[in-house]
Wavefront OBJ file of the C-alpha trace (Angstrom):
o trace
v 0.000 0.000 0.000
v 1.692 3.413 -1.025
v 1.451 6.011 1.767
v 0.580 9.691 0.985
v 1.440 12.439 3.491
v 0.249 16.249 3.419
v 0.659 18.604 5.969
v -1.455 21.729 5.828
v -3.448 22.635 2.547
v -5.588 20.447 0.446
v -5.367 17.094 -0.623
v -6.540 16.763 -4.481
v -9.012 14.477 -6.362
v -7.356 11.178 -6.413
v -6.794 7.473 -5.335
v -4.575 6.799 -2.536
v -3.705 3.730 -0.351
v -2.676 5.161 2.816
v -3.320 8.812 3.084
v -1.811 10.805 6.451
v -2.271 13.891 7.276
v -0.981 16.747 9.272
v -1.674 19.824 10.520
v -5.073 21.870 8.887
v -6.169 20.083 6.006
v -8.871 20.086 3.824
v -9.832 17.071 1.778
v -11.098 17.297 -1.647
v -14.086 15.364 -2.245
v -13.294 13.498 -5.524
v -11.090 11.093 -2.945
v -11.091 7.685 -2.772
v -8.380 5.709 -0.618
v -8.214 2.273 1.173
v -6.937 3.965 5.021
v -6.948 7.667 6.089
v -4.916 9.316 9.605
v -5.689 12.305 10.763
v -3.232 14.234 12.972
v -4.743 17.865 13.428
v -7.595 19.163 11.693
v -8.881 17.770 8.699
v -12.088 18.802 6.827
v -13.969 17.057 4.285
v -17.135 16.664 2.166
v -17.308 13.171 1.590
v -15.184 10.401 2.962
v -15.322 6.981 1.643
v -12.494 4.418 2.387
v -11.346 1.455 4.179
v -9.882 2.868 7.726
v -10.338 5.822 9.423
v -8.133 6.770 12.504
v -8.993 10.231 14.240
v -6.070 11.679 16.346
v -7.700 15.040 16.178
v -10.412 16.891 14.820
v -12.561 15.786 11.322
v -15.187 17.811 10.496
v -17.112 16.229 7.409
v -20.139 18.404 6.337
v -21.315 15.588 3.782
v -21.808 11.296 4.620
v -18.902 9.158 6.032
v -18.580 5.309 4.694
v -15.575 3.374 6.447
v -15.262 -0.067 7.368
v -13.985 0.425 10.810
v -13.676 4.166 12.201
v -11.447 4.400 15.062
v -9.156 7.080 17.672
v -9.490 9.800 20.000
v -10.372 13.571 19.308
v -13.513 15.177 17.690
v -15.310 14.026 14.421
v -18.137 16.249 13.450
v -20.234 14.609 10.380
v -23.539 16.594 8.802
v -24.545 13.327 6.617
v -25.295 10.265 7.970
v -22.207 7.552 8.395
v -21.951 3.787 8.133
v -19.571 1.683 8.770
v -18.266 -1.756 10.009
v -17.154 -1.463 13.604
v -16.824 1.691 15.477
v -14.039 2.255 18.902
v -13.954 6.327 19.437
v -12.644 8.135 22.362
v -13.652 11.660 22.591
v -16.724 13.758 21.023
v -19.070 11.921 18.105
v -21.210 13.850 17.024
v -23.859 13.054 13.792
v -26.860 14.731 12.867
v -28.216 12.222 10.269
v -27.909 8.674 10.667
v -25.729 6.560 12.251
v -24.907 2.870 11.531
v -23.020 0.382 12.693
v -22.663 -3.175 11.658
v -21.213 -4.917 14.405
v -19.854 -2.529 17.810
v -20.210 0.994 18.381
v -18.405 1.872 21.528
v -17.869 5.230 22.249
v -15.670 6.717 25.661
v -16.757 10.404 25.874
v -19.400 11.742 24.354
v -22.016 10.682 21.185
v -24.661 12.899 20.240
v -26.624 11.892 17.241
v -29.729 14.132 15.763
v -31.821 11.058 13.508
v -31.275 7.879 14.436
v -28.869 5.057 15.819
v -28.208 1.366 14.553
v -25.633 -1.203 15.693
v -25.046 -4.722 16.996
v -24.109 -3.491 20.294
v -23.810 -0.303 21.903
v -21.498 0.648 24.634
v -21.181 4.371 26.098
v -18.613 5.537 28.828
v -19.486 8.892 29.231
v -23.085 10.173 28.155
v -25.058 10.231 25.023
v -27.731 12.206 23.851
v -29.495 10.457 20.967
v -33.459 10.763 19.534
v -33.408 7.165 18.756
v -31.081 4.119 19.498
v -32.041 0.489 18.043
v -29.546 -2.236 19.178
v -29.484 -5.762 18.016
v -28.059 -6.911 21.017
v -27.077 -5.029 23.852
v -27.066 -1.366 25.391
v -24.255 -0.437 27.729
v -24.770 3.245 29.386
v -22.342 4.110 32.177
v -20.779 7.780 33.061
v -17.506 8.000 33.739
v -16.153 7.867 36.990
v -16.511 10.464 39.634
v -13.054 10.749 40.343
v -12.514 11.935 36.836
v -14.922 13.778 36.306
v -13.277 15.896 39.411
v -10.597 17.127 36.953
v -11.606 20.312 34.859
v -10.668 18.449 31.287
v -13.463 16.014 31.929
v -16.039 18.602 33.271
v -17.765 18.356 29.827
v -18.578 14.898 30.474
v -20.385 15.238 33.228
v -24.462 15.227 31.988
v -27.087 12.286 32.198
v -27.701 9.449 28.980
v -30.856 11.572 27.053
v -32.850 9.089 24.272
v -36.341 9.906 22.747
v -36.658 6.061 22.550
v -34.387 3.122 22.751
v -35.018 -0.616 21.224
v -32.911 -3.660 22.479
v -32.530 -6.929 23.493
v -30.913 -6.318 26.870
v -30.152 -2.920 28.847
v -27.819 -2.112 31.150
v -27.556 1.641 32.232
v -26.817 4.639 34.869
v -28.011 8.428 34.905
v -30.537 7.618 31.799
v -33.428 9.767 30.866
v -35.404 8.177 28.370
v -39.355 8.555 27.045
v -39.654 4.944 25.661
v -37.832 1.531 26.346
v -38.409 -1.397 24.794
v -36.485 -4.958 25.557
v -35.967 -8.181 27.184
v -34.324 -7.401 30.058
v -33.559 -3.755 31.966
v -31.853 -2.738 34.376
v -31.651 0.833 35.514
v -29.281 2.940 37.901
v -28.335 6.074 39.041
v -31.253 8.362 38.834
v -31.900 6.847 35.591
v -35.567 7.660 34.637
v -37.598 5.942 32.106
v -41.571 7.137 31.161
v -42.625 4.215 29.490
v -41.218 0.590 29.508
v -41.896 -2.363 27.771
v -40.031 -5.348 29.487
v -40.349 -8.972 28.571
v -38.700 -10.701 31.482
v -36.515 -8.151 34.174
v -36.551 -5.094 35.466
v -34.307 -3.972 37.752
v -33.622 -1.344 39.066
v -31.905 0.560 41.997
v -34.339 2.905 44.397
v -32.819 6.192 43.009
v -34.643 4.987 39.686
v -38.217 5.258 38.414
v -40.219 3.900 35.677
v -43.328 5.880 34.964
v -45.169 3.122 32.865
v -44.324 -0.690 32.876
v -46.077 -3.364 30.239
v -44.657 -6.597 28.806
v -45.294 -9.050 31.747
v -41.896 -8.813 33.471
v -40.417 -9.461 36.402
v -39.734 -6.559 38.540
v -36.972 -6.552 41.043
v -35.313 -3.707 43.542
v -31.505 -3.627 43.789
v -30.256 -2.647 47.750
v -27.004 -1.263 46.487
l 1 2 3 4 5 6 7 8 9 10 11 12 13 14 15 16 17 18 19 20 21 22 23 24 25 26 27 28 29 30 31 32 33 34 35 36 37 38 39 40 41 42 43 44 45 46 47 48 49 50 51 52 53 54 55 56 57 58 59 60 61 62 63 64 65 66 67 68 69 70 71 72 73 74 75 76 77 78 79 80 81 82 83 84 85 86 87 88 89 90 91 92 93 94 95 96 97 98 99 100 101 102 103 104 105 106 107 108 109 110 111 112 113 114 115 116 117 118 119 120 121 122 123 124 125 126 127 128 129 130 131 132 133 134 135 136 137 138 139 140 141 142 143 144 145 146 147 148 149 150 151 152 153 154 155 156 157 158 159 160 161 162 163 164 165 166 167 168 169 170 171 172 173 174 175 176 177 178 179 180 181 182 183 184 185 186 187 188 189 190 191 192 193 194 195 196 197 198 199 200 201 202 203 204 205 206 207 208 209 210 211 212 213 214 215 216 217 218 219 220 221 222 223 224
């Protein structure tokens, strides 16, 4: 694979293997490559490729199509984004829609304005979504106090908000949500829920409420 580095300016129409870059870049959209590293700031229309890695800030104001989309940083994207497998530390932030094939797992913050789709889900930090479907599982859990003491991480610090979330099993703390629907829930940390539908457990601490509960399930109190 032929690597490709530019630091500061724009990268032009083209075909690359590896593309790096450095520094403030903009990215022409007429680009099609097979990996792309961003150190810096990079902006973009339209990115399609095999890997992304963030170590920075990527601002795309078009749609985003990786297979896997990985790093630490900021990535900003106007136009809805698929791709394979998603591991992201820092701010994700999408404002159409957001799809996953297998993993989304996100440490920080992901704020999405349509909708979310994925295998699994798993948040450290907080997320603010209108809708979340999951195959599989939900994972919601803030960070940890401690950090959260330090005046980098004071951003992080804000309850899980979801219009509605769809999954098979739930798992989360500090959630506001208006509708729930899965197998099993369980619910921490002030986490408050208007309308659940459980098929078999829900459990949750005594700091939590759930306004409305159908689906038959079992409901249990955690004494933690």
């Amino acid at each position: 694979m032929n690597t490709t580095v530019y630091e500061n300016g724009e990268v032009p129409a083209g075909q690359y293997g590896e593309l790096r870059t450095f520094g403030t870049v903009s990215i022409a959209d007429d680009v099609s490559l097979e990996s792309l590293s961003v150190q810096g700031v990079a902006t973009a229309h339209n990115v399609r490729g095999g890997v992304l890695v963030v170590d920075g800030t990527l601002i795309v104001s078009g749609s985003l199509r990786v297979h896997t989309l990985g790093g630490n940083g900021e990535l900003r994207v106007a136009g809805s984004v698929r791709t394979g497998r998603m591991q992201f530390t820092g701010l994700m932030q999408t404002e159409r829609e957001l799809r996953v094939i297998d993993s989304l797992d996100v440490s920080g913050i992901l704020r999405n304005g349509k909708r979310v789709d994925a295998n699994t889900v798993d948040v450290d930090g907080f997320m603010d979504v209108t809708l979340l479907h999951a195959v599989h599982t939900v994972r919601i859990e803030p960070l940890d106090t401690m950090m959260l003491s330090w005046e980098c991480f004071r951003q992080y610090d804000h309850a899980s908000t979801a219009g509605s979330i769809t999954c098979m099993d739930l798992e989360a703390r500090d959630l506001s949500c208006a509708k729930l629907k899965a197998r099993t829930v369980t619910l921490r940390g002030n986490s408050y829920v208007q309308d659940v539908n459980c098929a078999k457990t829900l459990k949750m601490d005594r700091s939590s409420v759930a306004l409305q509960v159908s689906g038959g399930c079992e409901r249990i109190t955690l004494n933690e």
